[in-house]
C-alpha positions as CSV (number, residue, x, y, z in Angstrom):
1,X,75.5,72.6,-37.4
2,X,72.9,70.6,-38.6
3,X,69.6,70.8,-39.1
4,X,66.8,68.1,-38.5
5,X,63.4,68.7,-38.8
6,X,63.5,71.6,-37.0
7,X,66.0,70.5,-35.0
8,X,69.7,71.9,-33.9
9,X,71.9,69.9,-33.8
10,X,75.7,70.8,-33.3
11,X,78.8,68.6,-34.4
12,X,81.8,69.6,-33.4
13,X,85.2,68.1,-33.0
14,X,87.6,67.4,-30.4
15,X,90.6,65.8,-29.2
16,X,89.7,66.6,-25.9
17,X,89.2,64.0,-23.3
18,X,88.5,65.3,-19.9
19,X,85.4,65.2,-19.3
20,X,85.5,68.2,-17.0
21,X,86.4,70.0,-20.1
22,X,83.8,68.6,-22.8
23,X,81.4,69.7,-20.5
24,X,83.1,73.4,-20.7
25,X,82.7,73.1,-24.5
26,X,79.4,71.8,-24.5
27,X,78.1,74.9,-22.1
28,X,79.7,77.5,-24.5
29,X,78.6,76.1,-27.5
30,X,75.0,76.5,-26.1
31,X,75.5,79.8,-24.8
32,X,76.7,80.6,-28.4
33,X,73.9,79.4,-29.8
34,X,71.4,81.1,-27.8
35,X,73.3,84.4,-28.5
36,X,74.0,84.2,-32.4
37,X,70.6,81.6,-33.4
38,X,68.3,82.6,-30.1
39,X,68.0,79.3,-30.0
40,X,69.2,76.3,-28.1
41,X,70.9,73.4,-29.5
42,X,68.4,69.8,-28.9
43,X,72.4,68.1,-29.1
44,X,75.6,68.6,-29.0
45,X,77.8,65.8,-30.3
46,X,81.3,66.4,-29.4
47,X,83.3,64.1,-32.0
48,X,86.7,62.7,-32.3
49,X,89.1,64.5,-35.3
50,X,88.0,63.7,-38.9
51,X,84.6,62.3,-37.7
52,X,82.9,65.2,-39.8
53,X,82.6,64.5,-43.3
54,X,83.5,66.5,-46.0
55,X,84.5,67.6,-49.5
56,X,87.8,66.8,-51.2
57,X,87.6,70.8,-51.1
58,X,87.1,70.9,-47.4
59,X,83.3,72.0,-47.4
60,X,81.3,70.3,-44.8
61,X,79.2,67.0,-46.2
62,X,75.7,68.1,-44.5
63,X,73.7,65.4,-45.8
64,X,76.5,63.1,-45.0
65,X,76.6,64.2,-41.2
66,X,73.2,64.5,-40.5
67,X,72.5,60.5,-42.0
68,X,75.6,59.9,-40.0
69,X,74.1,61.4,-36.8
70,X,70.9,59.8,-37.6
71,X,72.6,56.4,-37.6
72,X,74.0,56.7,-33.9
């Protein structure tokens, strides 16, 4: 998750392709935000593999992700 001026916004990847089934994932991840944040998310941005960046030590790149989402 990433924050943007107080703003949600969830990254999460997939190799899923149906979109029957993103839109599954995108409900759930909102219901799990409302239940563990109480709050929604303003996106969700369901991403191919390796499309969130990160650390030779596998940490997630933050800064990196939100400039990234930022971009388009």
């Amino acid at each position: 998750m990433v924050r943007l001026r107080n703003r949600l916004v969830v990254v999460a990847e997939t190799r899923v392709g149906d979109p029957a089934e993103l839109d599954r994932i995108r409900t759930a991840i909102a219901a799990a935000s409302s239940t563990l944040l109480d709050a929604a998310p303003d996106d969700i941005v369901l991403a191919p593999p390796h499309s969130v960046l990160k650390t030779s030590s596998g940490k997630i790149r933050r800064v990196a992700t939100r400039q990234r989402y930022e971009g388009g």
